[in-house]
C-alpha positions in Angstrom: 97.2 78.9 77.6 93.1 78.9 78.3 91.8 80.6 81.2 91.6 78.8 84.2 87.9 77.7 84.9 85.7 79.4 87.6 85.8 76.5 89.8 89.6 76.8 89.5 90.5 80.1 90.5 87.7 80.0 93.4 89.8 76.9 94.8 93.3 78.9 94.1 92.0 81.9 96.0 90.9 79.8 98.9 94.3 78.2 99.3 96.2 81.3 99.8 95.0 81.3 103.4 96.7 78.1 104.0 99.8 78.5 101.6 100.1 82.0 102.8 98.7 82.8 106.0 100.4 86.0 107.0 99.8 87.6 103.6 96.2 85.7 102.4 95.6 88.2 99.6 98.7 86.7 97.9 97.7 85.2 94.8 97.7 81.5 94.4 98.6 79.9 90.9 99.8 76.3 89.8 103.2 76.7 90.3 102.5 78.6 94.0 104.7 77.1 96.7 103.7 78.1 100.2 106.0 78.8 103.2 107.2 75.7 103.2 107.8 74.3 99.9 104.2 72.9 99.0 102.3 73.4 95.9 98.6 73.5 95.9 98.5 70.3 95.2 100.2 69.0 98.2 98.0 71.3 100.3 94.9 69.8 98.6 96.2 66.2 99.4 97.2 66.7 103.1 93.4 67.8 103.8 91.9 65.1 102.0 89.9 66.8 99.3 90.6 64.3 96.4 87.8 66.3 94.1 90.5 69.6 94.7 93.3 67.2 93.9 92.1 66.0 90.5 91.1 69.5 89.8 95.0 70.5 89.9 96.0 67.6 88.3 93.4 67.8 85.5 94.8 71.6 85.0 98.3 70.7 84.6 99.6 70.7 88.6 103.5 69.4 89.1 102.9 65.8 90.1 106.4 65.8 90.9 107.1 69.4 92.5 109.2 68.5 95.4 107.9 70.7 98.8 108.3 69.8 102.4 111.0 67.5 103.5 111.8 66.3 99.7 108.1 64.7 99.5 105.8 65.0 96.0 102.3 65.3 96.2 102.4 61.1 95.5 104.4 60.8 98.7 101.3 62.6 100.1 98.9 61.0 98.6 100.5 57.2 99.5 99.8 58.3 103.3 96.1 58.7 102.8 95.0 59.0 99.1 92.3 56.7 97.1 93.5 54.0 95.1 92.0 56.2 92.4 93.8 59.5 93.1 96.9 57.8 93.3 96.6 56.3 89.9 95.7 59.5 88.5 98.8 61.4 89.8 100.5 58.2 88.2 98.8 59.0 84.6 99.7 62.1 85.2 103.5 61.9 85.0 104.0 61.0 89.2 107.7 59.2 89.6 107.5 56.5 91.4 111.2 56.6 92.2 111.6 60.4 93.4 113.0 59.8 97.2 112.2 62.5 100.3 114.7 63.6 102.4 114.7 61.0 104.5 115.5 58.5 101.5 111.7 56.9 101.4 109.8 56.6 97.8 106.0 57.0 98.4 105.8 53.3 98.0 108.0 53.2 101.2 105.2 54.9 102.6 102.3 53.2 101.5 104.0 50.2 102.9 104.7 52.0 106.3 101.1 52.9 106.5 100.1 49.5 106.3 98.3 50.7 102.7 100.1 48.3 100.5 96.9 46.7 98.6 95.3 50.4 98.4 98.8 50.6 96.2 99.0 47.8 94.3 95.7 48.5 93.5 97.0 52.5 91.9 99.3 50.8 90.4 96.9 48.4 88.3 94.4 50.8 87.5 97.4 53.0 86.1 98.8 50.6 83.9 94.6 50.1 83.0 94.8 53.9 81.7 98.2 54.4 80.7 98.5 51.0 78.2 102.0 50.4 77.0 103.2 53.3 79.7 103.7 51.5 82.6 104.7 53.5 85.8 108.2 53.7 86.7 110.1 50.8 89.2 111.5 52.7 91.9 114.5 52.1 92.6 115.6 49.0 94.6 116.9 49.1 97.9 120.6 48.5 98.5 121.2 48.9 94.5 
């Protein structure tokens, strides 16, 4: 496996103070899960910063790494994300039928959020760059 890029590890090291704030020199790699169960990834997501999102996805991140309260970084990302991020964690190998704890897909949540058409539109962008891969039904409800 390459070196990670400059741009990488700077972005790593800066995330140790969130992932791991009692012990910040701790060092921060792909597979890092914070206190709680989040990768960077997820970290990266909950504050918004899409360009540090595609980053870690771009450099092999677990789209599916399950952290706090069952949620991947797609359940994140269905909360706030761009159309655009979304589809990439899609492309990227993101299930679309991986449930939290509390039994919700991250479609659920798109839905809850009132962000259907911001995922319907992730959804058609990654069947645009994934052709003849389309992304995983989740599963339906009461099945």
């Amino acid at each position: 496996m390459s070196e990670p890029s400059p741009e990488l590890q700077q972005l790593l090291q800066d995330l140790a103070c969130v992932m791991f704030p009692d012990h910040p020199e701790q060092p921060v790699t792909l597979q890092s899960r914070g206190y709680d169960g989040d990768s960077a990834l997820h970290v990266v997501l909950w504050q918004g910063n899409e360009t540090a999102a595609q980053l870690l996805i771009d450099a092999g991140a677990e789209v599916n790494a399950a952290g706090e309260m069952g949620e991947t970084p797609l359940h994140v990302a269905a909360r706030q994300a761009s159309a655009e991020t979304l589809a990439r964690l899609l492309c990227a190998g993101a299930r679309l039928d991986s449930l939290s704890e509390f039994g919700q897909t991250a479609a659920d949540l798109a839905r809850a959020g009132a962000r259907e058409a911001i995922w319907q539109q992730a959804l058609q962008l990654a069947r645009r760059h994934r052709p003849g891969k389309q992304p995983a039904k989740p599963p339906r409800k009461g099945a």
